[in-house]
N, CA, C and O atoms as a GROMACS GRO file, in nm:
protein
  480
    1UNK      N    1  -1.088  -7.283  -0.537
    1UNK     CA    2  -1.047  -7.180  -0.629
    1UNK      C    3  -0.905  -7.211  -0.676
    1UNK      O    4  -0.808  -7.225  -0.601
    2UNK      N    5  -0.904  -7.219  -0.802
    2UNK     CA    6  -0.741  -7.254  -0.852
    2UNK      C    7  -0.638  -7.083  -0.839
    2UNK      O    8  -0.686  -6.970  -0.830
    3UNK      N    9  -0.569  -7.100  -0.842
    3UNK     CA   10  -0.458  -7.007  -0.865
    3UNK      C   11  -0.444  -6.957  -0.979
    3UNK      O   12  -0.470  -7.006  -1.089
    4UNK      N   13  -0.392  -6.834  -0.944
    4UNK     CA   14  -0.460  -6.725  -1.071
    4UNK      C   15  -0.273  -6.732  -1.164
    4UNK      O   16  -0.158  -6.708  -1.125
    5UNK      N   17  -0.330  -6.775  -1.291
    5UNK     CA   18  -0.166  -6.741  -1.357
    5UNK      C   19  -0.157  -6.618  -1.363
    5UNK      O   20  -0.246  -6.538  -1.335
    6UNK      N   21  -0.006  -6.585  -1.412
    6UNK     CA   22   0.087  -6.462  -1.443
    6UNK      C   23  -0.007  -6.391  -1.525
    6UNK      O   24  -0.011  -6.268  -1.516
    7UNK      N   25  -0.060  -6.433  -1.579
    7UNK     CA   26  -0.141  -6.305  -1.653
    7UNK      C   27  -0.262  -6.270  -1.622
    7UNK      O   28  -0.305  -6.157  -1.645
    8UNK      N   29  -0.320  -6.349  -1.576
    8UNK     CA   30  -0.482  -6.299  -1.448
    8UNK      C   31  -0.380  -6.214  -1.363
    8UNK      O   32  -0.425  -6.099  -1.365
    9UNK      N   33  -0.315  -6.215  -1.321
    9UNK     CA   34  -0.224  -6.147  -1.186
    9UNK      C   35  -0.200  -5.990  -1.225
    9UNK      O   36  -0.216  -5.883  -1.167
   10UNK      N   37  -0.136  -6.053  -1.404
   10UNK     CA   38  -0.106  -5.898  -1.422
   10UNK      C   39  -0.216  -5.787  -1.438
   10UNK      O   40  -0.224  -5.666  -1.419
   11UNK      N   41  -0.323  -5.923  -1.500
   11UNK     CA   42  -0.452  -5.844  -1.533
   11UNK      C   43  -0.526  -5.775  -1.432
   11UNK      O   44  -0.580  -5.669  -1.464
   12UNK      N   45  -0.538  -5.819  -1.314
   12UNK     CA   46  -0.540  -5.794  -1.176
   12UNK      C   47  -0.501  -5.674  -1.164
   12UNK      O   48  -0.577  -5.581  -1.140
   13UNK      N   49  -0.380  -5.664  -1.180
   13UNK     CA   50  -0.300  -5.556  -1.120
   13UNK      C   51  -0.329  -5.430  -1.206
   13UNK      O   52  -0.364  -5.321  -1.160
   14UNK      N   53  -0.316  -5.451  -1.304
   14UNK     CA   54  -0.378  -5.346  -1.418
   14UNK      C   55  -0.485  -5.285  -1.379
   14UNK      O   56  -0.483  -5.164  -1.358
   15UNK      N   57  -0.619  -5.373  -1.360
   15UNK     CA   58  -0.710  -5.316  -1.371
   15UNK      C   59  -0.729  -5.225  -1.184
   15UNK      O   60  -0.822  -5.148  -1.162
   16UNK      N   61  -0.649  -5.251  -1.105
   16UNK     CA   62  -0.676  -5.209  -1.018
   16UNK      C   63  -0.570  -5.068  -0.987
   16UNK      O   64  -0.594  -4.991  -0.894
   17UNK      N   65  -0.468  -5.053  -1.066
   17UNK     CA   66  -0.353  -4.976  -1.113
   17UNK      C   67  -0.482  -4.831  -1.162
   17UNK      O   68  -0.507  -4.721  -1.113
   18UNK      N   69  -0.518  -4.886  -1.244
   18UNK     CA   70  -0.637  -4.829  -1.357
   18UNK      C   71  -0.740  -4.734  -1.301
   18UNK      O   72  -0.762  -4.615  -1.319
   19UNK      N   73  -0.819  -4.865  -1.195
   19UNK     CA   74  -0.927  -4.798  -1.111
   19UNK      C   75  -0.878  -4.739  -1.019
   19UNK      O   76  -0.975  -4.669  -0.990
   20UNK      N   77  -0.772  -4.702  -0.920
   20UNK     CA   78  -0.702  -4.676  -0.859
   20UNK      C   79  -0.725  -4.511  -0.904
   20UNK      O   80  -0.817  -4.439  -0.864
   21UNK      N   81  -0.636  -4.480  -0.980
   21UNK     CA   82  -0.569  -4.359  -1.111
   21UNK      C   83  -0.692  -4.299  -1.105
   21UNK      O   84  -0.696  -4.182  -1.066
   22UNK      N   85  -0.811  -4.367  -1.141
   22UNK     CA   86  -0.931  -4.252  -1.165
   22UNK      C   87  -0.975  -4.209  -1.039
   22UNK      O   88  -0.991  -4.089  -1.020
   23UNK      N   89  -1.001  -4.298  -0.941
   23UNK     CA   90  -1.034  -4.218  -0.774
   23UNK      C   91  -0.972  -4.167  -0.770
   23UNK      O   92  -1.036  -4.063  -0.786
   24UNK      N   93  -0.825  -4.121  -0.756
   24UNK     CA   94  -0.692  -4.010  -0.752
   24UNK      C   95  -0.721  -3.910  -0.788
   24UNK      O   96  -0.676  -3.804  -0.745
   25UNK      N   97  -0.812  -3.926  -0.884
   25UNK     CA   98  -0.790  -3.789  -1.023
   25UNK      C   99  -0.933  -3.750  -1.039
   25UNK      O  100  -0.964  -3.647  -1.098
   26UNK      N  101  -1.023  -3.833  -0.984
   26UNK     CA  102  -1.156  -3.774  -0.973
   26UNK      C  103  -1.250  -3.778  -0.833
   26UNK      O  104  -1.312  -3.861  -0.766
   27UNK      N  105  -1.211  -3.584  -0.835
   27UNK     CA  106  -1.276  -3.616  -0.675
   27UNK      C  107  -1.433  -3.660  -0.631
   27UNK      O  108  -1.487  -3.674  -0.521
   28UNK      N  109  -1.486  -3.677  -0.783
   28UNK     CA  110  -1.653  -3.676  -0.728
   28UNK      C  111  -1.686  -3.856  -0.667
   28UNK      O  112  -1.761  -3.920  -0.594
   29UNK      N  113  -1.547  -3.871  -0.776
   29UNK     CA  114  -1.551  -4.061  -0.742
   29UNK      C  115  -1.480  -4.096  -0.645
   29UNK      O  116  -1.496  -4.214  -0.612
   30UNK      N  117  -1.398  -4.029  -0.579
   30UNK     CA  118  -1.297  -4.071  -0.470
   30UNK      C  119  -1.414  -4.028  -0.324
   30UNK      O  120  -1.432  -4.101  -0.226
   31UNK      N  121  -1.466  -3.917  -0.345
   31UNK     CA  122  -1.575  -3.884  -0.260
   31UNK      C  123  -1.684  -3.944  -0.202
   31UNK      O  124  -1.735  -3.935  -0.090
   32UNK      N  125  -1.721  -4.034  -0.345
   32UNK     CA  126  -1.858  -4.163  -0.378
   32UNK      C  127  -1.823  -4.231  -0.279
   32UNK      O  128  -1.892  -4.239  -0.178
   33UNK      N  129  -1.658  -4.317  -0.301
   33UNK     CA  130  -1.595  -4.445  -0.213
   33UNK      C  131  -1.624  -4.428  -0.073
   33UNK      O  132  -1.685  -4.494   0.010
   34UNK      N  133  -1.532  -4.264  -0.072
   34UNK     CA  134  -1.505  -4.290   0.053
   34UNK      C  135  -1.646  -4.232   0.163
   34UNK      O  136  -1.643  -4.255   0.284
   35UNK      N  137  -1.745  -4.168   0.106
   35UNK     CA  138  -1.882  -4.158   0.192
   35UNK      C  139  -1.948  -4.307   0.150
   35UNK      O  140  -1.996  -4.345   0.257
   36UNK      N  141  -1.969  -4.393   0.068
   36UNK     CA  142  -1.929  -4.555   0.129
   36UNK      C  143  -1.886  -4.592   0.229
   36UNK      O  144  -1.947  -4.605   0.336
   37UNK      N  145  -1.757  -4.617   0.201
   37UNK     CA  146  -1.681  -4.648   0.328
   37UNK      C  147  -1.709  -4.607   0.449
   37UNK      O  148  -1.711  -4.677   0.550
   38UNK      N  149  -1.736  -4.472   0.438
   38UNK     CA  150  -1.779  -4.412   0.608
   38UNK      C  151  -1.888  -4.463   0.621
   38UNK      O  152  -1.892  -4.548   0.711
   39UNK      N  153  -1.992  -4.444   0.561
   39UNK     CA  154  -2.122  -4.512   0.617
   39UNK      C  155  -2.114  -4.658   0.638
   39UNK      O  156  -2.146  -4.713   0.744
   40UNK      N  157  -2.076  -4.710   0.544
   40UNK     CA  158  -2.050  -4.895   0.608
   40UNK      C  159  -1.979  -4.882   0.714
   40UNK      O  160  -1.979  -4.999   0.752
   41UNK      N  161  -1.892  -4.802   0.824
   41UNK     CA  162  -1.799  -4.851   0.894
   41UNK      C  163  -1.933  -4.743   1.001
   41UNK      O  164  -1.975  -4.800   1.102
   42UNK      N  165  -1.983  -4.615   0.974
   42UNK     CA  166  -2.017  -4.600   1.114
   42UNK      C  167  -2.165  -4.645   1.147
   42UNK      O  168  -2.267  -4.584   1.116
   43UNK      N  169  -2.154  -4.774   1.220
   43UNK     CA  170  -2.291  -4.811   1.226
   43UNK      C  171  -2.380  -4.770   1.310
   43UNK      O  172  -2.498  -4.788   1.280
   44UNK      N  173  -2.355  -4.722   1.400
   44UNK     CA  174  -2.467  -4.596   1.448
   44UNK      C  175  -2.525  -4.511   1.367
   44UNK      O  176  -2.647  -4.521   1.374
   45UNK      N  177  -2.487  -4.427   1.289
   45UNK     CA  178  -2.528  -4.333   1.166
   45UNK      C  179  -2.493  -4.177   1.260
   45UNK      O  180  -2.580  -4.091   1.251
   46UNK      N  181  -2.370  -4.143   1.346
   46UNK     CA  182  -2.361  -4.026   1.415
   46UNK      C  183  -2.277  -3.932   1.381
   46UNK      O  184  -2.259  -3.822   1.434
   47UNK      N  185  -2.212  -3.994   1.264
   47UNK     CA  186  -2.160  -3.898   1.161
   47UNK      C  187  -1.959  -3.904   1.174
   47UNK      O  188  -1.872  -3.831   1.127
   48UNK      N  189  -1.956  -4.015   1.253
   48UNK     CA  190  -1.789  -4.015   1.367
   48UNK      C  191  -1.811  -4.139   1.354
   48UNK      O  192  -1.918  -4.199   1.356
   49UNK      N  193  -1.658  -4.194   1.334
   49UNK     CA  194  -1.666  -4.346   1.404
   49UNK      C  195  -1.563  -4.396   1.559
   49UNK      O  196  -1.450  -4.363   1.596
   50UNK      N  197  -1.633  -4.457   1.599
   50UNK     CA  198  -1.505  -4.451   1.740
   50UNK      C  199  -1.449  -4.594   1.717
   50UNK      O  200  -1.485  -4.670   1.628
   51UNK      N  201  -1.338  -4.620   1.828
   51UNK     CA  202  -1.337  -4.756   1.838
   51UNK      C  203  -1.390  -4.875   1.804
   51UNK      O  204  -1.353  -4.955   1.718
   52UNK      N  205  -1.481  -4.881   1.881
   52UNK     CA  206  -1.566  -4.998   1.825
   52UNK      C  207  -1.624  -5.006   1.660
   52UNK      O  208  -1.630  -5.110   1.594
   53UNK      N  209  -1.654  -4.910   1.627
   53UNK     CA  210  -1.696  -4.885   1.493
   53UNK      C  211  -1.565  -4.958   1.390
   53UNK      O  212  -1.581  -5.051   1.311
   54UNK      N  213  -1.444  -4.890   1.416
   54UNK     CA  214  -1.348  -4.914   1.357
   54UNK      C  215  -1.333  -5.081   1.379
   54UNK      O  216  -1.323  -5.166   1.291
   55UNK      N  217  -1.334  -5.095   1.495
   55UNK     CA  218  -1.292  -5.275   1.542
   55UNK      C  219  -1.390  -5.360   1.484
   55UNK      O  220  -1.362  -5.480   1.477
   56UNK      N  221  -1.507  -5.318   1.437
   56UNK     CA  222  -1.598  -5.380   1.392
   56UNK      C  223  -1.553  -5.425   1.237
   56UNK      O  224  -1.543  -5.536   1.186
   57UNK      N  225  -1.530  -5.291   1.184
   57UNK     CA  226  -1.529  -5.278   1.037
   57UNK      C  227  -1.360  -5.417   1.034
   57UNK      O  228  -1.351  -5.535   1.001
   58UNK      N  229  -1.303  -5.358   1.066
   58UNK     CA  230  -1.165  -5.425   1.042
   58UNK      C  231  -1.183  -5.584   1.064
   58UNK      O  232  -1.132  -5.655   0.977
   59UNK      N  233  -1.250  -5.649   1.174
   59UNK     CA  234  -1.280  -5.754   1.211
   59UNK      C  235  -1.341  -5.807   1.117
   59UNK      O  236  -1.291  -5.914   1.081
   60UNK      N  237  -1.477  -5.757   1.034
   60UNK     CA  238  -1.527  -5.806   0.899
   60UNK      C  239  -1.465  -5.847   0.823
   60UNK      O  240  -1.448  -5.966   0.798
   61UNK      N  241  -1.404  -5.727   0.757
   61UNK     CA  242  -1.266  -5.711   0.660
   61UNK      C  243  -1.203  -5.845   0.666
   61UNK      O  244  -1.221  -5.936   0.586
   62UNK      N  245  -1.116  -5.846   0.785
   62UNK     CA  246  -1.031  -5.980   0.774
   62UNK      C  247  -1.122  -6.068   0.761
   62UNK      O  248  -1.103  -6.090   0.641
   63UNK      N  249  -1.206  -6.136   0.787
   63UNK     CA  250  -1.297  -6.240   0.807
   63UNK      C  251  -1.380  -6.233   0.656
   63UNK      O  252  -1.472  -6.311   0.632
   64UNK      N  253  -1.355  -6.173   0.598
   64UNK     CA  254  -1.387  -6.197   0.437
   64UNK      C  255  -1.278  -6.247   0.364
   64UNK      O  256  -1.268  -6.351   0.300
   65UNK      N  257  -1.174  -6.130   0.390
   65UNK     CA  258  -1.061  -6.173   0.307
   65UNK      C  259  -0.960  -6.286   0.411
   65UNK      O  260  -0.839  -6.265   0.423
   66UNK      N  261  -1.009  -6.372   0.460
   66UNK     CA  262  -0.964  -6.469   0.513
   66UNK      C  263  -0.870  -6.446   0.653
   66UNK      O  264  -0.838  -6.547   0.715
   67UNK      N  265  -0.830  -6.320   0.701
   67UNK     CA  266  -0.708  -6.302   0.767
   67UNK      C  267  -0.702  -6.332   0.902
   67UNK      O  268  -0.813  -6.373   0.936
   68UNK      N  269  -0.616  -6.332   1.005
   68UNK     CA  270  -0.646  -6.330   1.105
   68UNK      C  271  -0.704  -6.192   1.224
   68UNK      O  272  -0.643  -6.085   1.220
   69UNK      N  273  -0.797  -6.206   1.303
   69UNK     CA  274  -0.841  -6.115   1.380
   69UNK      C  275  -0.768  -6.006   1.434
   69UNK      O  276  -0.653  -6.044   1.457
   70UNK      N  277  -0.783  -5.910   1.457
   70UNK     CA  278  -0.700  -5.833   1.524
   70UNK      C  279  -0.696  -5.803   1.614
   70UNK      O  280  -0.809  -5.769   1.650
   71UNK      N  281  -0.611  -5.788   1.703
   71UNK     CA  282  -0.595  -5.779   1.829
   71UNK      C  283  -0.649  -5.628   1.870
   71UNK      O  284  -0.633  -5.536   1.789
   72UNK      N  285  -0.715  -5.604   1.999
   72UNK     CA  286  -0.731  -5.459   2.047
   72UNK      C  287  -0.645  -5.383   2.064
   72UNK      O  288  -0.674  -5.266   2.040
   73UNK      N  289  -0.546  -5.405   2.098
   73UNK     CA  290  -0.463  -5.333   2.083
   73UNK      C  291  -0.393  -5.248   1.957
   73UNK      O  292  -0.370  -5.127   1.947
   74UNK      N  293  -0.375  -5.331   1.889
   74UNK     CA  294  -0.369  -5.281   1.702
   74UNK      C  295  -0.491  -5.218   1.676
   74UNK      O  296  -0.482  -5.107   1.623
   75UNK      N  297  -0.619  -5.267   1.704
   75UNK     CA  298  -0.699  -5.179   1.646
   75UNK      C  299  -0.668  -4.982   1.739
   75UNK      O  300  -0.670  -4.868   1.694
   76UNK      N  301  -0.647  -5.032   1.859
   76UNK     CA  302  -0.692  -4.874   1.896
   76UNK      C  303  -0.508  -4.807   1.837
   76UNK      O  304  -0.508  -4.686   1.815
   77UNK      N  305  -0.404  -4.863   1.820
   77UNK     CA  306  -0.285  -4.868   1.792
   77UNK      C  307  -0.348  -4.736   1.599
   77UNK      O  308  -0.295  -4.632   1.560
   78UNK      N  309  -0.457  -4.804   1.546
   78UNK     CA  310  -0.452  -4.820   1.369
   78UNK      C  311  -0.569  -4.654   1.460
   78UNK      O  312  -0.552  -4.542   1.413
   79UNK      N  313  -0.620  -4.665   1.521
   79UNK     CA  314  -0.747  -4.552   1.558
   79UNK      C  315  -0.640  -4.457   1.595
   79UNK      O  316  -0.623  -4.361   1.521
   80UNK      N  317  -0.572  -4.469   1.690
   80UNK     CA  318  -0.464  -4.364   1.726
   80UNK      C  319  -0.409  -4.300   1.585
   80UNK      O  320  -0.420  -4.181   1.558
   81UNK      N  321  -0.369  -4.364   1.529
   81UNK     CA  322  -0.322  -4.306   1.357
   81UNK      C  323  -0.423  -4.190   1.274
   81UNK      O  324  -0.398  -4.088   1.210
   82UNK      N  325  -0.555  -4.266   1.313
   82UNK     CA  326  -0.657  -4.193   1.236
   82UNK      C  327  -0.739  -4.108   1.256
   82UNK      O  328  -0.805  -4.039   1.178
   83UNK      N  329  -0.733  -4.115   1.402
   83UNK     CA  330  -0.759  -3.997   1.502
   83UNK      C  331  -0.655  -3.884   1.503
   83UNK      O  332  -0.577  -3.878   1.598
   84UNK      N  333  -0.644  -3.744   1.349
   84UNK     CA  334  -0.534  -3.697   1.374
   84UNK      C  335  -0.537  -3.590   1.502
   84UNK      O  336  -0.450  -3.552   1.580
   85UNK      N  337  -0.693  -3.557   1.485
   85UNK     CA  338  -0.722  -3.427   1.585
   85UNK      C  339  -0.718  -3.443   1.732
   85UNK      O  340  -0.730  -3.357   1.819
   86UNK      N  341  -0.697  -3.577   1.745
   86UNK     CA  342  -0.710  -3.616   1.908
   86UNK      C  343  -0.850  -3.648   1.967
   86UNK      O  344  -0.880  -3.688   2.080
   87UNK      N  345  -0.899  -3.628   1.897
   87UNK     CA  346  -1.078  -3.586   2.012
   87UNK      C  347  -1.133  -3.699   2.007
   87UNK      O  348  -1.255  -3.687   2.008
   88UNK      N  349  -1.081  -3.862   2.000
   88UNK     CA  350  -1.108  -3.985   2.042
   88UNK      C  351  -1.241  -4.032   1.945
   88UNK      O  352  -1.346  -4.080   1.988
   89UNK      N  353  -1.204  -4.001   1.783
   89UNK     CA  354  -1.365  -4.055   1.730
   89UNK      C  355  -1.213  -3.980   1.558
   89UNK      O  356  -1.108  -3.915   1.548
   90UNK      N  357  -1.280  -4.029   1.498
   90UNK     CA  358  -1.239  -4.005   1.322
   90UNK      C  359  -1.313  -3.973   1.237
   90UNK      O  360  -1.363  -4.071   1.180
   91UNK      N  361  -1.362  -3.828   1.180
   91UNK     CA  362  -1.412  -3.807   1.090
   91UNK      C  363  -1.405  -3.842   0.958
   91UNK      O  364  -1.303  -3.893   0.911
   92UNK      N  365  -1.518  -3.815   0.883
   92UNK     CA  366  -1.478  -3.791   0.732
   92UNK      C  367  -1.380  -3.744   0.690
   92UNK      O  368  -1.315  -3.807   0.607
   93UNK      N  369  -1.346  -3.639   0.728
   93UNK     CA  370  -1.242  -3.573   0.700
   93UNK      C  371  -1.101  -3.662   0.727
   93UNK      O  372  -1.025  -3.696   0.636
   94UNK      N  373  -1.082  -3.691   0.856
   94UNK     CA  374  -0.944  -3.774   0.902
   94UNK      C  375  -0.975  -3.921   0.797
   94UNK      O  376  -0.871  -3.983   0.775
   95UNK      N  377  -1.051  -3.959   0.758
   95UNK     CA  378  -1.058  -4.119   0.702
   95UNK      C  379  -1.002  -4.106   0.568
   95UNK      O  380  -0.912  -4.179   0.526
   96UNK      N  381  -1.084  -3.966   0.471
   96UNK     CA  382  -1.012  -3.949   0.376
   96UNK      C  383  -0.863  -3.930   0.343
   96UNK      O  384  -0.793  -3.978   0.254
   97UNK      N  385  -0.835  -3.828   0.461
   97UNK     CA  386  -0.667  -3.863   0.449
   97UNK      C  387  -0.641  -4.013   0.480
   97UNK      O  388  -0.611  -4.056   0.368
   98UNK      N  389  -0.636  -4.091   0.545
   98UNK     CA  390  -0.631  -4.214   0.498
   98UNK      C  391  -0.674  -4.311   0.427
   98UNK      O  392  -0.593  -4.403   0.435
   99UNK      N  393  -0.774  -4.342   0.350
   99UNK     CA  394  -0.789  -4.344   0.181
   99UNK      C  395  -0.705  -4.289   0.086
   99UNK      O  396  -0.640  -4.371   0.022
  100UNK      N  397  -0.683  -4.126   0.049
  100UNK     CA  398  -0.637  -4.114  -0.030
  100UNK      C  399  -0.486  -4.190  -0.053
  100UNK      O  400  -0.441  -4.248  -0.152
  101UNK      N  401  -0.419  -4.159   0.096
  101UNK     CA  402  -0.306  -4.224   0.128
  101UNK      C  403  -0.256  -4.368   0.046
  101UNK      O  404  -0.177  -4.391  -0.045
  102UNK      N  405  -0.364  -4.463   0.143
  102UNK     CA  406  -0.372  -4.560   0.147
  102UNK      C  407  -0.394  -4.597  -0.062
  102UNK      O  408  -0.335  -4.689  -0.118
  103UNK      N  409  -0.459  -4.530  -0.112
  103UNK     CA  410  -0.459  -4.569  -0.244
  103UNK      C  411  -0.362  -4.519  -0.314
  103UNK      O  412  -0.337  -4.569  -0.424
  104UNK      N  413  -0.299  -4.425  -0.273
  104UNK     CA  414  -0.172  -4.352  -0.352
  104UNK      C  415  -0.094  -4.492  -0.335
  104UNK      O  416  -0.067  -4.567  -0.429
  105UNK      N  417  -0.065  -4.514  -0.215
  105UNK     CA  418   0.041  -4.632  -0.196
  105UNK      C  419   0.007  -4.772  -0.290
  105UNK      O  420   0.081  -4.829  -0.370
  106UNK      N  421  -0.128  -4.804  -0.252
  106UNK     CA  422  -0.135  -4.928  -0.415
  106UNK      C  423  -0.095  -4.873  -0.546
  106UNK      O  424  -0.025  -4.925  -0.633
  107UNK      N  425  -0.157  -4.750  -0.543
  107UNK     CA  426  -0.106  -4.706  -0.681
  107UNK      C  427   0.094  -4.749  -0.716
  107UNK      O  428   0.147  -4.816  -0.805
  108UNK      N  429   0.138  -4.687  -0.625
  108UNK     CA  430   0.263  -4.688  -0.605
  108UNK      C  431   0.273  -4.858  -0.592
  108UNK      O  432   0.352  -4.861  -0.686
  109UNK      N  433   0.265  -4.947  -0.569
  109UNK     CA  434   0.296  -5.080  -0.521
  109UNK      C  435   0.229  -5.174  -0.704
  109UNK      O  436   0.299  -5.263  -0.753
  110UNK      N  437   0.132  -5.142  -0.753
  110UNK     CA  438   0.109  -5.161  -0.857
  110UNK      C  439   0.174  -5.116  -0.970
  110UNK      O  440   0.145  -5.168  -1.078
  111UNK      N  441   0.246  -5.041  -0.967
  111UNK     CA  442   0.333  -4.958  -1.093
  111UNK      C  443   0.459  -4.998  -1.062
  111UNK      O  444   0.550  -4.977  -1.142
  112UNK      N  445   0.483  -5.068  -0.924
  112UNK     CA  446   0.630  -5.165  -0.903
  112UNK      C  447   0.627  -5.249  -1.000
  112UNK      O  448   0.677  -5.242  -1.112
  113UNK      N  449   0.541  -5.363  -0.929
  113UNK     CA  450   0.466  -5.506  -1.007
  113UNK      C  451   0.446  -5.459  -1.147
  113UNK      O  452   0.460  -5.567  -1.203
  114UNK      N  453   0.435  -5.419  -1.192
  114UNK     CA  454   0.348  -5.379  -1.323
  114UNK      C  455   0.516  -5.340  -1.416
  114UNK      O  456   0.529  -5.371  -1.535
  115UNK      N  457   0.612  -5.281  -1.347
  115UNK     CA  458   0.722  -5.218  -1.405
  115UNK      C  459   0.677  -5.068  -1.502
  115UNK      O  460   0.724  -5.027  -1.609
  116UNK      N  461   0.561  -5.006  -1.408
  116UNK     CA  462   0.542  -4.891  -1.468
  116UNK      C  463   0.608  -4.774  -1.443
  116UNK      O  464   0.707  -4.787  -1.371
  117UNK      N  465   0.575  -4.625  -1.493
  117UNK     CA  466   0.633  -4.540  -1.357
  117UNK      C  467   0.579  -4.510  -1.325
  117UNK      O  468   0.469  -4.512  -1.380
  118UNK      N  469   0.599  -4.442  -1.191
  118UNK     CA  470   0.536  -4.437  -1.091
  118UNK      C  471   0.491  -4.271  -1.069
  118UNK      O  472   0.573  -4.207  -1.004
  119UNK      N  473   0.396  -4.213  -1.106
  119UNK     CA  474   0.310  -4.067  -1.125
  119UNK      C  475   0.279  -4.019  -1.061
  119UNK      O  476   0.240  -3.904  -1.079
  120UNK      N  477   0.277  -4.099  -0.905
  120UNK     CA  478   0.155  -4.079  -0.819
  120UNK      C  479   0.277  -4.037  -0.696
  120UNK      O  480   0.242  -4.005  -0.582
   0.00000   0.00000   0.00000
C-alpha cells in the first residue's frame, strides 16, 4: 500500500470529521453504531460485556489495524474505566458514554488537523 498524500489525508479527515458530526447529532444513527458495536463485542449474546468480552474485542481491533496486543492488565485497567457502576460487566448504557466521548474527541482532533472550529 503506498502512502496516502496531503490531500487523501485531508480527504480522510474530512470525511470522517463529516461522518463523525452526523452520529453526534443523530441519535437514531449514533444508536445504530453503537448497538453494533455492543453486539460485535458481547459474544455470548447476555446483554453485558465482561472482561473477556472486552479483551477479545480489543485484541481483534489491534490485530486488524496492525497494533500491538494488549496487555491484561490495560485491558482490565480500559474495563475499570468503563465499568462506571462498579458491578464488574459494562452495559449499553456505560459503552455509550464511551462512544459518544470517544467520538466527540475525533471530532475535536479532526477540526485541529483540518484547522476548523471546533463545535463539538
Amino acid at each position: 500500500m503506498l502512502p496516502a498524500t496531503k490531500a487523501e489525508e485531508e480527504a480522510e479527515l474530512k470525511e470522517t470529521y463529516e461522518a463523525l458530526t452526523v452520529l453526534l447529532s443523530d441519535d437514531s444513527a449514533f444508536d445504530a453504531v453503537l448497538n453494533a458495536v455492543f453486539e460485535n463485542m458481547d459474544s455470548n449474546s447476555d446483554g453485558q460485556l465482561d472482561t473477556e468480552e472486552l479483551e477479545g474485542y480489543i485484541t481483534q481491533a489491534c490485530s486488524i489495524w496492525g497494533l500491538p496486543q494488549p496487555q491484561h492488565a490495560q485491558v482490565q485497567g480500559i474495563f475499570g474505566q468503563l465499568d462506571l457502576n462498579n458491578d464488574r460487566t459494562i452495559s449499553r448504557d456505560e459503552l455509550s458514554v464511551f462512544l459518544r466521548h470517544f467520538f466527540q474527541e475525533q471530532v475535536k482532533c479532526c477540526a485541529l488537523k483540518l484547522r476548523l472550529p471546533r463545535a463539538l
